[in-house]
C-alpha positions as CSV (number, residue, x, y, z in Angstrom):
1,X,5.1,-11.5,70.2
2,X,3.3,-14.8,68.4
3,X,5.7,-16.0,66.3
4,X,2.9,-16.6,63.4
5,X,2.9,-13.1,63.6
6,X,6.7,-12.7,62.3
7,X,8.5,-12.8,58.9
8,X,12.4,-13.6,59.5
9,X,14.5,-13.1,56.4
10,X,18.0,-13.4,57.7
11,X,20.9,-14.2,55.3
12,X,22.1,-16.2,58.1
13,X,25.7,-17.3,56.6
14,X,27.6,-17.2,59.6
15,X,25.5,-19.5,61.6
16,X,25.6,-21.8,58.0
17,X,29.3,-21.5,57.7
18,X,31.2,-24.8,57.7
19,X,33.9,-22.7,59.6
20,X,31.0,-21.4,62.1
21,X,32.5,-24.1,65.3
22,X,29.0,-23.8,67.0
23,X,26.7,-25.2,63.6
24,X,23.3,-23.5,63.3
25,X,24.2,-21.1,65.7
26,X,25.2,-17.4,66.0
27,X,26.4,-15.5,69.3
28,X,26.4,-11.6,69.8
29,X,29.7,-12.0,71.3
30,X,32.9,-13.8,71.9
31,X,31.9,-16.9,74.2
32,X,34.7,-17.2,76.4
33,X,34.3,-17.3,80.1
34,X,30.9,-16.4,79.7
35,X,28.9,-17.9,76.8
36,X,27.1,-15.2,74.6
37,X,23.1,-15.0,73.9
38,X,22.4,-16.9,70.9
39,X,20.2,-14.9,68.7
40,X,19.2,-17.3,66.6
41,X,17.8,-19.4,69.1
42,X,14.4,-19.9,68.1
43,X,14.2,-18.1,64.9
44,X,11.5,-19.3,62.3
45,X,13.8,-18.2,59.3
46,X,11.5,-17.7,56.3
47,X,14.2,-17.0,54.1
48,X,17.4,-17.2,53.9
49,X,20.9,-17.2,52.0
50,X,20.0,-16.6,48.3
51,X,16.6,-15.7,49.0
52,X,17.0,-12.5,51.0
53,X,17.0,-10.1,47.5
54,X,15.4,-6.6,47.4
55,X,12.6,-8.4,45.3
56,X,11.8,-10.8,47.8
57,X,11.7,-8.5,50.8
58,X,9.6,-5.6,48.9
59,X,6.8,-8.8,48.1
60,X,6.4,-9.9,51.6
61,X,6.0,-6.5,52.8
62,X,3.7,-5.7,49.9
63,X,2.0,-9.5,50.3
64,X,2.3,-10.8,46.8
65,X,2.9,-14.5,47.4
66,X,3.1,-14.8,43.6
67,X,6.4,-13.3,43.7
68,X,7.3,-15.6,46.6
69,X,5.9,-18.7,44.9
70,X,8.6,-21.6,45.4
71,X,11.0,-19.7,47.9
72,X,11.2,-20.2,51.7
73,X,8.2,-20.0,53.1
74,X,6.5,-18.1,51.0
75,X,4.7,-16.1,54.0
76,X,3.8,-13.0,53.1
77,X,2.6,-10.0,55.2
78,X,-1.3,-10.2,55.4
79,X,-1.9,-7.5,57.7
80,X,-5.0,-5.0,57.3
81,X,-5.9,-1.2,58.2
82,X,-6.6,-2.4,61.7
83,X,-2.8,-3.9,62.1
84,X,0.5,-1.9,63.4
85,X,3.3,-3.3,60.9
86,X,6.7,-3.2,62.7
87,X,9.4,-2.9,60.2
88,X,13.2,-4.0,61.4
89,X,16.0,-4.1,59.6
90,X,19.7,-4.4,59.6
91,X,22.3,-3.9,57.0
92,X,25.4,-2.3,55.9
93,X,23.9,0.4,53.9
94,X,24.5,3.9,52.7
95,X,22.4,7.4,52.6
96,X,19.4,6.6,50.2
97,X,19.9,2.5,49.9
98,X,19.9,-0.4,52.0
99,X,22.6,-2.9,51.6
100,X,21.6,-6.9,50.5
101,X,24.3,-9.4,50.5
102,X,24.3,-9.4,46.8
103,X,22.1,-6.4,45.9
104,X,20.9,-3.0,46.9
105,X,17.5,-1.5,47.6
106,X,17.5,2.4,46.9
107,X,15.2,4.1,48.9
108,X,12.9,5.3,46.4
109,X,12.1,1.6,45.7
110,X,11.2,1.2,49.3
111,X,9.0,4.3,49.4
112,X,7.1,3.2,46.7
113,X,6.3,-0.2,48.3
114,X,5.4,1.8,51.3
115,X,3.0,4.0,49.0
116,X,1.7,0.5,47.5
117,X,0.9,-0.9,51.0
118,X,-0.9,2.2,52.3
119,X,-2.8,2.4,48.9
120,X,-3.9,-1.2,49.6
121,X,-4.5,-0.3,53.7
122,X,-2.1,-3.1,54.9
123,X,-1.7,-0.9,57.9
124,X,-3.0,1.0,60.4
């Protein structure tokens, strides 16, 4: 996958963490006699700690760079009716929400931005 093509937000405070012993990095597992895959290893974070809200997630998937102006990148997703979009996400969330590090999205926020992004044919 092009990596152009990708919008990272990760919260990413582990691999920030002063007590993280292997800086800027984050393994899947313990690294004893066998070190463990780093998985941010080439990750283009576009935003991170205190930028990874409900608001700024539901902008870049409904590609308002307004809402974005001044934070991370400020990549938005620009895709069309003739693009697949390939969501991902990983949380700690519940039935009906999905869990932020310092807020929660409730699904029928989500399905509205998904009824937005169909309404403007951002995807195939």
């Amino acid at each position: 996958m092009d990596p152009k093509k990708i919008i990272l937000l990760s919260y990413n405070d582990v691999a920030k963490s002063e007590d993280n012993p292997f800086p800027g990095k984050l393994y899947n597992k313990p690294t004893y006699s066998k070190p463990g895959v780093d998985v941010n290893y080439g990750c283009q974070v576009d935003y991170d700690l205190d930028e990874v809200t409900p608001e700024t997630f539901l902008a870049v998937l409904q590609g308002d760079k307004e809402a974005v102006s001044g934070k991370g990148s400020g990549r938005v997703l620009e895709s069309t009716s003739a693009d697949r979009v390939f969501l991902s996400f990983f949380d700690h969330g519940a039935p009906g929400l999905i869990a932020f590090p310092n807020k929660y999205l409730y699904a029928k926020d989500l399905i509205k931005a998904f009824k937005a992004m169909n309404e403007k044919k951002m995807y195939k």
